[in-house]
Kinemage of the C-alpha trace (Angstrom):
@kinemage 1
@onewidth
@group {chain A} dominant
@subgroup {mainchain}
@vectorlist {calphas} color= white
{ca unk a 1} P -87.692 -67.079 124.351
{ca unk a 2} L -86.683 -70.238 122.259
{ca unk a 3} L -89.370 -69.215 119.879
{ca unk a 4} L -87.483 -65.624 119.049
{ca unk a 5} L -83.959 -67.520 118.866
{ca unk a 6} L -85.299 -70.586 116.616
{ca unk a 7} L -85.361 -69.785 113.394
{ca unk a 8} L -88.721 -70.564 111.111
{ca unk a 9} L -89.013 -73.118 108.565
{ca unk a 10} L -91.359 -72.073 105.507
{ca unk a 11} L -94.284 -73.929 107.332
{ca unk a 12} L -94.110 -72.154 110.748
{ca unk a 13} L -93.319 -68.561 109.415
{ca unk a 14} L -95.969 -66.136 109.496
{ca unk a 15} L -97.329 -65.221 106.230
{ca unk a 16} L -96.313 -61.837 105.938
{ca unk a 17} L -98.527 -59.920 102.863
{ca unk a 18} L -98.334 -59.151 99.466
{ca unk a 19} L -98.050 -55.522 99.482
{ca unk a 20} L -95.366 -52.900 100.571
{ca unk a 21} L -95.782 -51.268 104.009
{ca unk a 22} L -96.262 -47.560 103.957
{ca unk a 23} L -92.466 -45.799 104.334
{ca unk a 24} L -90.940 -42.613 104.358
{ca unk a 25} L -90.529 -41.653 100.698
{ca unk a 26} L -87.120 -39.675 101.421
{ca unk a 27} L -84.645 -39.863 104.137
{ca unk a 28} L -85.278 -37.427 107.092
{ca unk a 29} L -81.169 -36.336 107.478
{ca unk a 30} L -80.563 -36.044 103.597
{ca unk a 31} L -84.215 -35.771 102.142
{ca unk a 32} L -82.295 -38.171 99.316
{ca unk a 33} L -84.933 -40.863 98.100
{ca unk a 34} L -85.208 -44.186 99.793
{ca unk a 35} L -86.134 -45.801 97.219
{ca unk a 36} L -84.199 -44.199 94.333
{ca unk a 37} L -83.357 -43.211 91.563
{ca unk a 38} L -79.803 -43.208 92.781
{ca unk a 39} L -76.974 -41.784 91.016
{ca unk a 40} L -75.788 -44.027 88.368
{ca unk a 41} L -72.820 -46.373 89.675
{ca unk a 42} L -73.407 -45.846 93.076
{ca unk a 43} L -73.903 -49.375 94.926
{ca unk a 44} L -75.549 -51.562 97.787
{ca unk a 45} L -74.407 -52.693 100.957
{ca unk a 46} L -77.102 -54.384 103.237
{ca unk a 47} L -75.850 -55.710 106.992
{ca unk a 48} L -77.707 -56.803 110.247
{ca unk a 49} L -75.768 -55.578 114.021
{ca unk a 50} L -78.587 -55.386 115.978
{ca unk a 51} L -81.074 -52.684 116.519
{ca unk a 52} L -81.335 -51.333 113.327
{ca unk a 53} L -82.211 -47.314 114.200
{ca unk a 54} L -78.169 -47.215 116.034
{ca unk a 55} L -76.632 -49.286 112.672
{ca unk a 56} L -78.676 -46.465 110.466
{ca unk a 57} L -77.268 -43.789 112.366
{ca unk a 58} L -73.669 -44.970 112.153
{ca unk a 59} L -74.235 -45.735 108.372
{ca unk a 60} L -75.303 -42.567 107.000
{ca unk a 61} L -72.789 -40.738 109.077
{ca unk a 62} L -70.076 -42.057 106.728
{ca unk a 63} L -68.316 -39.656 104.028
{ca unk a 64} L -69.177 -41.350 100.949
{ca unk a 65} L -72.496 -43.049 101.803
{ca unk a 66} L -75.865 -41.789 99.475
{ca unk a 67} L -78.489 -42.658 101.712
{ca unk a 68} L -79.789 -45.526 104.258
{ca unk a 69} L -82.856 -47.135 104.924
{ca unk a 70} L -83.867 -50.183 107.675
{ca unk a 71} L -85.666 -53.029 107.022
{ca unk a 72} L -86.288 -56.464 107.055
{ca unk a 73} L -84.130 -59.417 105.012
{ca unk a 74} L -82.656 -62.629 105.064
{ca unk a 75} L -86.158 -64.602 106.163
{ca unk a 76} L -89.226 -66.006 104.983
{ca unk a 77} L -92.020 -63.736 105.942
{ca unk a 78} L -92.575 -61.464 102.654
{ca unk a 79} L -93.520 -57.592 104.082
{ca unk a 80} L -93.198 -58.439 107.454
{ca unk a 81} L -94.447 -55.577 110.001
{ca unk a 82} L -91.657 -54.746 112.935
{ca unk a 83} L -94.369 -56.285 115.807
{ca unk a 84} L -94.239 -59.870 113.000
{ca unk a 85} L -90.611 -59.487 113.532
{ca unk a 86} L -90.241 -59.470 117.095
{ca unk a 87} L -91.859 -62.495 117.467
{ca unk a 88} L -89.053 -64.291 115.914
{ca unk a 89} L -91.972 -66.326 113.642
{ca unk a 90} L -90.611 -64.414 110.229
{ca unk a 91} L -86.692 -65.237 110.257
{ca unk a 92} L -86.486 -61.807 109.442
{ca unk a 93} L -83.272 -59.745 110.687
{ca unk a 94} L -83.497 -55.964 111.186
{ca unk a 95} L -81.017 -55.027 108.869
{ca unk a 96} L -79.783 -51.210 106.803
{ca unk a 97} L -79.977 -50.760 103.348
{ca unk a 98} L -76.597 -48.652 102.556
{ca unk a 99} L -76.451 -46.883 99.539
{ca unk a 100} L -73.025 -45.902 99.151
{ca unk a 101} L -70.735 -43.886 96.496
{ca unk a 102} L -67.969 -45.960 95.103
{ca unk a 103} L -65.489 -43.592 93.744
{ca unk a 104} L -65.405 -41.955 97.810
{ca unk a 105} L -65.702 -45.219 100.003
{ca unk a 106} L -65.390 -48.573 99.368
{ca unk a 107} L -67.422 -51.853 100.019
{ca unk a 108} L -64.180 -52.895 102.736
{ca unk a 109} L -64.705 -49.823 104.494
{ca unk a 110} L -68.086 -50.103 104.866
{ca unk a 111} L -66.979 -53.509 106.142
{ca unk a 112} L -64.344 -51.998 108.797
{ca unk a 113} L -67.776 -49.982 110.276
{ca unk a 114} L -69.536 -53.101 110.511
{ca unk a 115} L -67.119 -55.203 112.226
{ca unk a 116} L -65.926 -52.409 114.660
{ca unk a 117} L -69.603 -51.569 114.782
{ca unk a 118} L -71.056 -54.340 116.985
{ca unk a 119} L -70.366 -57.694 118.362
{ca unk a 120} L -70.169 -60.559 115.819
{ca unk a 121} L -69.910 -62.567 118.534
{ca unk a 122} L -73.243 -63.218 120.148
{ca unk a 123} L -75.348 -65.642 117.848
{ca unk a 124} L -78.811 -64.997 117.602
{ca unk a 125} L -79.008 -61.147 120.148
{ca unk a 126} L -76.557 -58.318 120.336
{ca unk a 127} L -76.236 -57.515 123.941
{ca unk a 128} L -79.683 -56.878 125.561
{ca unk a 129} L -81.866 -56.899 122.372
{ca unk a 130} L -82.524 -61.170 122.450
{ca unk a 131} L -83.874 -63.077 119.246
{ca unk a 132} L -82.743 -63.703 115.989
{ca unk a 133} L -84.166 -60.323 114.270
{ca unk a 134} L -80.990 -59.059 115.864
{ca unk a 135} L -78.487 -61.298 114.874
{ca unk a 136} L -75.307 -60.179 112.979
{ca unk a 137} L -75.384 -60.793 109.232
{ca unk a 138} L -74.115 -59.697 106.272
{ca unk a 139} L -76.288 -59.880 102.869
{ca unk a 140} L -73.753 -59.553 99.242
{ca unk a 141} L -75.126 -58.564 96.527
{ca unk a 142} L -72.616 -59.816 94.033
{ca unk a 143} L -69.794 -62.119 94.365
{ca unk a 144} L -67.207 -59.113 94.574
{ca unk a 145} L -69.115 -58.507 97.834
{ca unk a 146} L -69.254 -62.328 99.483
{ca unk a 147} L -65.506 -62.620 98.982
{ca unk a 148} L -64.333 -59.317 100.966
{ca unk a 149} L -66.979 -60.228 103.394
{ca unk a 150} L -65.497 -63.664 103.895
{ca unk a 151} L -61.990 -62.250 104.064
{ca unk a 152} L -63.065 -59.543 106.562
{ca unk a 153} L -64.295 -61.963 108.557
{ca unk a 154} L -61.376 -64.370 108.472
{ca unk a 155} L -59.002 -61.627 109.203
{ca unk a 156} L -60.903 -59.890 111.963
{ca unk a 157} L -61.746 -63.779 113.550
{ca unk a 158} L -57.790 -64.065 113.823
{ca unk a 159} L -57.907 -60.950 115.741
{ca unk a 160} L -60.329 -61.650 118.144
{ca unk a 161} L -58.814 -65.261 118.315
{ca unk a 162} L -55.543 -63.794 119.179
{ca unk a 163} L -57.482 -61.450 121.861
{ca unk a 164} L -59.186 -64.329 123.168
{ca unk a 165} L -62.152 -63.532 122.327
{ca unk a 166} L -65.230 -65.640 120.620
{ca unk a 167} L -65.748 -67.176 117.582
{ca unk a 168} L -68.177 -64.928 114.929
{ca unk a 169} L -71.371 -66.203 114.100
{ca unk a 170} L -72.452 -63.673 111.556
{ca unk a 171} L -74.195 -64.810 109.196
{ca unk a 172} L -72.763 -64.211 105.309
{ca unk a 173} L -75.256 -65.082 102.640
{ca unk a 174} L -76.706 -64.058 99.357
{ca unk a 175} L -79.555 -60.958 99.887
{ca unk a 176} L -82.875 -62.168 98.945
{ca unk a 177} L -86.045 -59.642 99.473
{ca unk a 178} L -85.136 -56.334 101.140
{ca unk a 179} L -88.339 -54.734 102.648
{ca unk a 180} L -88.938 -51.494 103.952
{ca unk a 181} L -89.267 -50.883 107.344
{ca unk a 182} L -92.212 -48.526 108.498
{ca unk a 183} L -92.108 -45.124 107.778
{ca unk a 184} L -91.535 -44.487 112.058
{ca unk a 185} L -88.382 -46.592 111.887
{ca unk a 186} L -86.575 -44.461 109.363
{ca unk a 187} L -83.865 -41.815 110.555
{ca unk a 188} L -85.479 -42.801 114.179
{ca unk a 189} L -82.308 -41.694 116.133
{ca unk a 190} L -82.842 -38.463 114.287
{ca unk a 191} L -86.546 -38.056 114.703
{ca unk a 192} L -86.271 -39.051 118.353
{ca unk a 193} L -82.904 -37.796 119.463
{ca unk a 194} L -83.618 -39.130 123.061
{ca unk a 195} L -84.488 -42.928 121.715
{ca unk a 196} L -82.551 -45.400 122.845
{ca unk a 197} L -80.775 -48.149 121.151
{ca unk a 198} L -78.321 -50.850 122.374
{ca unk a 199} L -75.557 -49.521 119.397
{ca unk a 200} L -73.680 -46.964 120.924
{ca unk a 201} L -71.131 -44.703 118.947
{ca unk a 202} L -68.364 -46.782 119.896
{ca unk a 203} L -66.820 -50.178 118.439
{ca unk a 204} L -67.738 -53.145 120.480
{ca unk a 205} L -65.039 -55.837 120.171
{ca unk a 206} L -62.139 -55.232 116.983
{ca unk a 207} L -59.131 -53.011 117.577
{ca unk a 208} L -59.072 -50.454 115.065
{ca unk a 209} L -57.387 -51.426 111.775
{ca unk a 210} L -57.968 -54.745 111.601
{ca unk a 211} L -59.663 -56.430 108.987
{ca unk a 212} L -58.805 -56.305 104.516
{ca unk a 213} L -57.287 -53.529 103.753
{ca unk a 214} L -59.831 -50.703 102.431
């Protein structure tokens, strides 16, 4: 178990592949492209809570969101394949891409669904799902993005602190590599409406409201 909550170094990761895994070319709810064109202006959002077929399904559920994709981010392994992942040996997290309309929903209101979401509480697992693939993170994209994600999670840690609840260990860091999950992965909670996944439809550990304002 210590070897799926450790995180890699660069010599101990697996070494991953230099091409793309195959991947749906649209998304199976939308039939928008996964991997673009998008609509000009529209931006990114990419954020780890766990098993990442729930956090699609509560992503592209949102008014004002394009189109989502999972995948793999934030470690060393370069195309990693979901079985690499689970191993914990390619610091990989499962994470959604969100593709999201501007002008109808902004970046803090994608945050207030990702805080409400899950529990930023739990380190390196989100309730029964155990190693660091499912640990809570949040990847910017620009500096616009790292500062309302540090602010979100100031004001929603003085919540739970006030609640007595724990301390958040999500992790906030610039996105490097975003790679595509395999082509059974996408839209899975639509593809398999009897799959299971630890992310209900509910929010975990924030009251409602709490957080920068969107």
């Amino acid at each position: 178990m210590s070897s799926k909550t450790t995180l890699p170094t660069a010599q101990t990761a697996l070494p991953g592949r230099s091409t793309p895994l195959p991947t749906d070319e649209v998304h199976f709810v939308s039939g928008r492209p996964l991997k673009g064109p998008h609509p000009e202006g529209f931006q990114t959002a990419i954020f780890g809570m766990g098993c990442f077929w729930g956090v699609e399904r509560k992503f592209w559920s949102v008014p004002g969101v394009w189109v989502t994709s999972v995948g793999y981010s934030g470690g060393i392994t370069p195309n990693p394949t979901y079985e690499e992942t689970c191993t914990g040996l390619t610091g990989q997290t499962e994470v959604v891409q969100v593709v999201f309309n501007p002008d109808e929903i902004s970046y803090a209101e994608l945050l207030k669904t990702f805080w409400e979401g899950h529990d930023p509480t739990q380190g390196m697992r989100q309730g029964n799902d155990i190693g660091s693939t499912y640990r809570s993170a949040i990847y910017y994209l620009d500096e616009d993005q790292r500062q309302q994600a540090e602010a979100s999670r100031d004001a929603y840690q003085a919540a739970l602190t006030a609640a007595g609840r724990g301390t958040i260990t999500t992790e906030i860091t610039q996105a490097g590599p975003y790679y595509f999950a395999e082509g059974y992965h996408q839209g899975y909670l639509a593809k398999n409406p009897n799959g299971y996944c630890g992310i209900g439809g509910t929010g975990v550990v924030c009251p409602i409201g709490v957080g920068v304002d969107a």
